[in-house]
C-alpha positions as CSV (number, residue, x, y, z in Angstrom):
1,X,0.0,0.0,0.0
2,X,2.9,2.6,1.2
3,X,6.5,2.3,-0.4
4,X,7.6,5.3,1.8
5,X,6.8,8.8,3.1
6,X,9.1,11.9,2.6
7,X,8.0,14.5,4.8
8,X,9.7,16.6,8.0
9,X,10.4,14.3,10.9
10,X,8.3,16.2,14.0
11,X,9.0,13.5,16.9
12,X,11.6,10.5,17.8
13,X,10.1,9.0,20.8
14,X,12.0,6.2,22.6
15,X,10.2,4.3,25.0
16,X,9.8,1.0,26.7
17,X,7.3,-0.4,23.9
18,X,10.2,0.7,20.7
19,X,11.6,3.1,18.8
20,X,9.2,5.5,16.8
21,X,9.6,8.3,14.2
22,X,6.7,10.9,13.9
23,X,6.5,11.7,10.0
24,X,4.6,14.9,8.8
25,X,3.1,14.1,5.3
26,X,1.2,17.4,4.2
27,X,-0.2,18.0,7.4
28,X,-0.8,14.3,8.5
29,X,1.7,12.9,11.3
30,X,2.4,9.2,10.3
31,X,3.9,6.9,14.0
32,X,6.2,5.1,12.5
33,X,8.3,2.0,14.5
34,X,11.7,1.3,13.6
35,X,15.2,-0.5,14.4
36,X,17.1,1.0,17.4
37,X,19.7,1.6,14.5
38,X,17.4,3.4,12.2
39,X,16.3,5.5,15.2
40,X,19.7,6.6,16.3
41,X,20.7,7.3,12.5
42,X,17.8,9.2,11.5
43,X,18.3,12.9,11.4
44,X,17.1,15.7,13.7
45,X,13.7,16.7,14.0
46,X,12.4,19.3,11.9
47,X,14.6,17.8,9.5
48,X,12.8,16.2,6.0
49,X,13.0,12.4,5.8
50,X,12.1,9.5,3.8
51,X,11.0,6.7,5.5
52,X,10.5,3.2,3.7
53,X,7.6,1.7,5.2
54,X,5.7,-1.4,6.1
55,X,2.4,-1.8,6.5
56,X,1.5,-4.3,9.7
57,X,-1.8,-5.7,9.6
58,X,-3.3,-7.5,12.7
59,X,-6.3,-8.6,14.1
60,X,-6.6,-6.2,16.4
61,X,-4.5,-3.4,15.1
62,X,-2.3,-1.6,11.9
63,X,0.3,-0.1,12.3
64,X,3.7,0.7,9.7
65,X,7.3,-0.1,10.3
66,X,9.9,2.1,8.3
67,X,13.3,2.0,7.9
68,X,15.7,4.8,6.3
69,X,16.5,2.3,3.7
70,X,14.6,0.4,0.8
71,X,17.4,-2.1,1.6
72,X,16.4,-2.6,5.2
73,X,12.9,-2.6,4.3
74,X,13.1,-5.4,2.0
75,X,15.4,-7.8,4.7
76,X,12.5,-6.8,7.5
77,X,9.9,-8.3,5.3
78,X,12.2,-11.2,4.9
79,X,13.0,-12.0,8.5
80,X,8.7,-11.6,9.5
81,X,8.3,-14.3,6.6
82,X,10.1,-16.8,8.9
83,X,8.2,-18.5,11.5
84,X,8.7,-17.3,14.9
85,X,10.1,-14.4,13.9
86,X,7.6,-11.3,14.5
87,X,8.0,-7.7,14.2
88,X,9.5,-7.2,17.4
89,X,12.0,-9.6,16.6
90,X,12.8,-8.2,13.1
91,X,13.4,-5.1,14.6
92,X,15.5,-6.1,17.4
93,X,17.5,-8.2,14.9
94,X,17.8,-5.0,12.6
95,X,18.7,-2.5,15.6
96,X,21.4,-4.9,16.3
97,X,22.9,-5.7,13.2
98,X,23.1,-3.3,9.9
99,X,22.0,-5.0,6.8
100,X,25.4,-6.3,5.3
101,X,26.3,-7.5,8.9
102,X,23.3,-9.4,9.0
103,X,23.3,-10.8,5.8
104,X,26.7,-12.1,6.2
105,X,26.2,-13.6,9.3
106,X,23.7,-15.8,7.9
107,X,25.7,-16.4,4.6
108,X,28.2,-17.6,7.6
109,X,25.8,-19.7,9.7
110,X,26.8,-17.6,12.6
111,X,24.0,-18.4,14.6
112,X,25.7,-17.7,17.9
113,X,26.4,-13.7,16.8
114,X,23.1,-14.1,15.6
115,X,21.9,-14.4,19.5
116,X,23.4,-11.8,20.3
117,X,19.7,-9.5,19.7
118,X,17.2,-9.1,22.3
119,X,15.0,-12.0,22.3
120,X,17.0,-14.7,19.9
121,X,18.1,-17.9,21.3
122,X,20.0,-20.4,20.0
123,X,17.3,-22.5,18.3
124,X,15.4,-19.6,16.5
125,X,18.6,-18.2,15.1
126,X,19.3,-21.8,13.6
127,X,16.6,-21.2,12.4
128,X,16.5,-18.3,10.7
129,X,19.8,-19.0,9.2
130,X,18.2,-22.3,7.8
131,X,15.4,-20.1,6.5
132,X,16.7,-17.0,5.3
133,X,20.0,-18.5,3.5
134,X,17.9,-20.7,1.6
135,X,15.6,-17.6,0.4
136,X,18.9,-15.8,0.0
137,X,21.2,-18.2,-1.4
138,X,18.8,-20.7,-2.8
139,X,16.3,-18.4,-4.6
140,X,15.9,-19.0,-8.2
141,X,18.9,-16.7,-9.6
142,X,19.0,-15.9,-13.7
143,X,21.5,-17.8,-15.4
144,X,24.9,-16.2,-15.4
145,X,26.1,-14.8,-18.9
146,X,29.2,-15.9,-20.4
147,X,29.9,-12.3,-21.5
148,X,29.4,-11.7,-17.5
149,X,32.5,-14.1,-16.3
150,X,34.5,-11.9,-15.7
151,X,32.5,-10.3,-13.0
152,X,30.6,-13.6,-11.5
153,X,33.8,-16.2,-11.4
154,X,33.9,-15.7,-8.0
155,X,32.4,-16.5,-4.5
156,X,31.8,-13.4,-3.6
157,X,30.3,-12.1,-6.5
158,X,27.7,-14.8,-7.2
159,X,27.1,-14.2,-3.3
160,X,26.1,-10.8,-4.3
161,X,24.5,-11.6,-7.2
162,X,21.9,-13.8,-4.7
163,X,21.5,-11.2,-2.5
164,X,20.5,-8.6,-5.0
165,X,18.2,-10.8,-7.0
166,X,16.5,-11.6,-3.5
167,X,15.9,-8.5,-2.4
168,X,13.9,-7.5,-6.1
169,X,16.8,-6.1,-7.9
170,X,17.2,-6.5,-11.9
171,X,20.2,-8.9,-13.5
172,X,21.4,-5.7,-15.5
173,X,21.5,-3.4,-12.5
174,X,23.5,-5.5,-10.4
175,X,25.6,-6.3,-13.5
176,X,26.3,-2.2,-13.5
177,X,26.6,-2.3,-10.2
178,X,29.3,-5.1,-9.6
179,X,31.2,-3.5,-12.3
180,X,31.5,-0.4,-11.2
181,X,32.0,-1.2,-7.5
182,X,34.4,-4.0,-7.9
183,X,37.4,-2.4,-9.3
184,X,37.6,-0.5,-6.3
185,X,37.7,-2.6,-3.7
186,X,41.0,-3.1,-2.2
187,X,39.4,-7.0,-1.7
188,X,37.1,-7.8,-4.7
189,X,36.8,-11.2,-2.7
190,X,35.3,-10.2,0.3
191,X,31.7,-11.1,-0.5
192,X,30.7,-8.7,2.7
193,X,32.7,-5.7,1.5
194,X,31.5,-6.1,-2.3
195,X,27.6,-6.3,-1.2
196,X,27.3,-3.4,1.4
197,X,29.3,-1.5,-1.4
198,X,26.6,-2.4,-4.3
199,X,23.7,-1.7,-2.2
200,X,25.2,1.8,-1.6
201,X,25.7,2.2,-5.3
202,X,21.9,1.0,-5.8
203,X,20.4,3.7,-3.3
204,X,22.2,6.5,-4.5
C-alpha cells in the first residue's frame, strides 16, 4: 500500500514499547516503529525524511514499520516471513545488526552472533539461518552470462549476485553495479565488502 513517506520528521520517541519516528506528510503525522539503529541514524527533528515503510496488519490493530532504507525494508519483510520471527524480533534483529552484517552472518551460519539481539536464542537463530539462506542463497537466480564471467567467477560475486536478485533487484542493475563497485575494492573477494558496497551504489 505505502512504499515510503518523505516528509519533516516532528517526533523521535524512545520508549519502553520501541523506537518511533513521527513523520509529517502534508499535514498528516504518520507513527512510525523502527530499528534501534534506524532510530539513532535518522536525522534531527524538523529535518525532512524518507522513510521506507511497512504496512503491519493484525487482528486487532495496523500499524507501519519504516526504515531509512529500501534495503532494510526489503530484509524486515524477509525476516517476518520466517516463523517465529515477529516484528518485534525483526526489529531487534535490525537494531542490532546493519543490513550487510546481518546478511553475512547468515551467509556464515553464525548463529551464535546471531543471539546476540534481544530476544533470539540459539534455536530460533538456527533457524533463521536455515530459513533466510535458503531464500537468500537458494532463490531462483538468472543464469549467469558468459559475456558476464569476468564479474561472476567468483564467490563473492555470485554471493552478491543472490542477495541482490533476493531482495527485487534486476540482472542488469546489479551487472552495473558489480562492475562499477568492484574495481575498487582493495578485496574484490570479500563477499561482505562487495555487497554493502553495491547496495550503496543502488540507493544512490
Amino acid at each position: 500500500m505505502f512504499e515510503y513517506l518523505k516528509g519533516c520528521l516532528v517526533d523521535k520517541q524512545s520508549t519502553q514499547t520501541g523506537f518511533y519516528l513521527v513523520v509529517e506528510v502534508n499535514g498528516v503525522g504518520y507513527k512510525i516503529e523502527t530499528s534501534e539503529m534506524d532510530y539513532t541514524q535518522s536525522p534531527d527533528v524538523n529535518s525532512e525524511v524518507k522513510i521506507y515503510v511497512s504496512l503491519i496488519h493484525k487482528e486487532d490493530s495496523m500499524f507501519l514499520c519504516g526504515f531509512l532504507t529500501k534495503e532494510t525494508r526489503d530484509i524486515f519483510k524477509i525476516l517476518t516471513s520466517v516463523s517465529g520471527v515477529g516484528v518485534k524480533m525483526g526489529l531487534a534483529l535490525l537494531g542490532k545488526f546493519d543490513t550487510c552484517s546481518l546478511i553475512s552472518l547468515v551467509i556464515n551460519e553464525d548463529y551464535k552472533e546471531l543471539t546476540l539481539a534481544k530476544g533470539v536464542g540459539t534455536k530460533l537463530a538456527q533457524k533463521i539461518i536455515l530459513e533466510l539462506r535458503d531464500k537468500l542463497i537458494k532463490a531462483n537466480i538468472t543464469p549467469i552470462k558468459s559475456e558476464d564471467s569476468k564479474i561472476t567467477e567468483s564467490q563473492a560475486t555470485q554471493d552478491t549476485f543472490a542477495v541482490l536478485q533476493s531482495l527485487g533487484y534486476e540482472y542488469d542493475e546489479i551487472k552495473t553495479a558489480i562492475s562499477v563497485v568492484i574495481s575498487k575494492l582493495s578485496n574484490p573477494n570479500d563477499s561482505e565488502e562487495l555487497l554493502r558496497e553495491c547496495l550503496k551504489y543502488l540507493s544512490m
